[in-house]
C-alpha positions in Angstrom: -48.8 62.9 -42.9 -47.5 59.5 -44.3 -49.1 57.7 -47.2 -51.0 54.9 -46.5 -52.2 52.5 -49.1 -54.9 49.6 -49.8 -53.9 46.4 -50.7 -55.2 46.9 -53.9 -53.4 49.6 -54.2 -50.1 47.6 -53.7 -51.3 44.8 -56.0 -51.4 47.0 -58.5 -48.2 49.0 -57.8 -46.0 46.0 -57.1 -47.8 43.9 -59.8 -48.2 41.3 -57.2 -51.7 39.7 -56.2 -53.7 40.7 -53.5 -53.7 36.3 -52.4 -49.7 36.8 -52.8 -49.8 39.9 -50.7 -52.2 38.2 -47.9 -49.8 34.9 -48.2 -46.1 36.5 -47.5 -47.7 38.3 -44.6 -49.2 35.2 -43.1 -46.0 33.2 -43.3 -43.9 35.8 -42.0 -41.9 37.4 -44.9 -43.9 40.3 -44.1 -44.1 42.3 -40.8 -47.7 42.3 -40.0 -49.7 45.3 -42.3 -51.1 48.2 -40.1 -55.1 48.2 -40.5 -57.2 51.0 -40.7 -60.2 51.6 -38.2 -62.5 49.0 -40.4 -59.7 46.2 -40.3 -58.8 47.1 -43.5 -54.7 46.7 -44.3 -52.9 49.9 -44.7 -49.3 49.5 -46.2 -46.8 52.4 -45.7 -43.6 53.3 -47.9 -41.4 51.0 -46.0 -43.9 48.1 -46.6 -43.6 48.9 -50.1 -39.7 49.1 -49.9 -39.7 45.9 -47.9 -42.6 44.2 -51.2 -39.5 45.6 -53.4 -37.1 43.4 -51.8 -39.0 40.9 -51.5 -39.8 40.9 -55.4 -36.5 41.2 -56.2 -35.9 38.1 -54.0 -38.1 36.0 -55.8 -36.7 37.3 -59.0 -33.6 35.7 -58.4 -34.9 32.7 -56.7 -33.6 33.2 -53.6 -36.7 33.5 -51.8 -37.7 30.1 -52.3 -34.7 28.9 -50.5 -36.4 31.2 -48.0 -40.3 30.2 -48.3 -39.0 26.5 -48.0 -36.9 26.6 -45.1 -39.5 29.3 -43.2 -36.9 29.2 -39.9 -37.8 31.9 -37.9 -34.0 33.0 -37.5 -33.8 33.1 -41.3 -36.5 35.3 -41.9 -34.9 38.1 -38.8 -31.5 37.2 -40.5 -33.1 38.6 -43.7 -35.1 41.6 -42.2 -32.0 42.8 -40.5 -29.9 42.7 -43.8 -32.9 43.9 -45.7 -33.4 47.2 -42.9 -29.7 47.9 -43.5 -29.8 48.0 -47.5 -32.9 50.0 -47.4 -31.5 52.6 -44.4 
């Protein structure tokens, strides 16, 4: 059985906030979140690998290269690489 988690769950895991969470999904940075019967978002280890990156990203400032030029081919680009590191 995989692990599913709430997004406050992740908030507090990742240290991110649950409007931050909401946000990179809604622009695309994030695949869409699996929901749970009552609509609720249910994030799985590979969303939480794939926060990880994301966070380390933004450490480093090169997500806002990516957030400010949202091109759909960048974002792919980026989820391709991202699937590779993380195989």
């Amino acid at each position: 059985m995989k692990t599913e988690l709430t997004i406050q769950q992740v908030a507090k895991r990742t240290g991110l906030s649950i409007d931050t969470l909401r946000y990179y999904e809604r622009i695309g940075l994030l695949e869409p979140v699996g929901r749970a019967q009552s609509g609720h978002r249910r994030y799985t280890q590979q969303d939480l690998d794939w926060i990880d990156l994301l966070i380390g990203l933004r450490n480093t400032g090169v997500q806002e290269l990516i957030i400010g030029f949202p091109d759909v081919l960048q974002l792919d680009s980026l989820r391709f690489f991202a699937s590779e590191c993380l195989a």
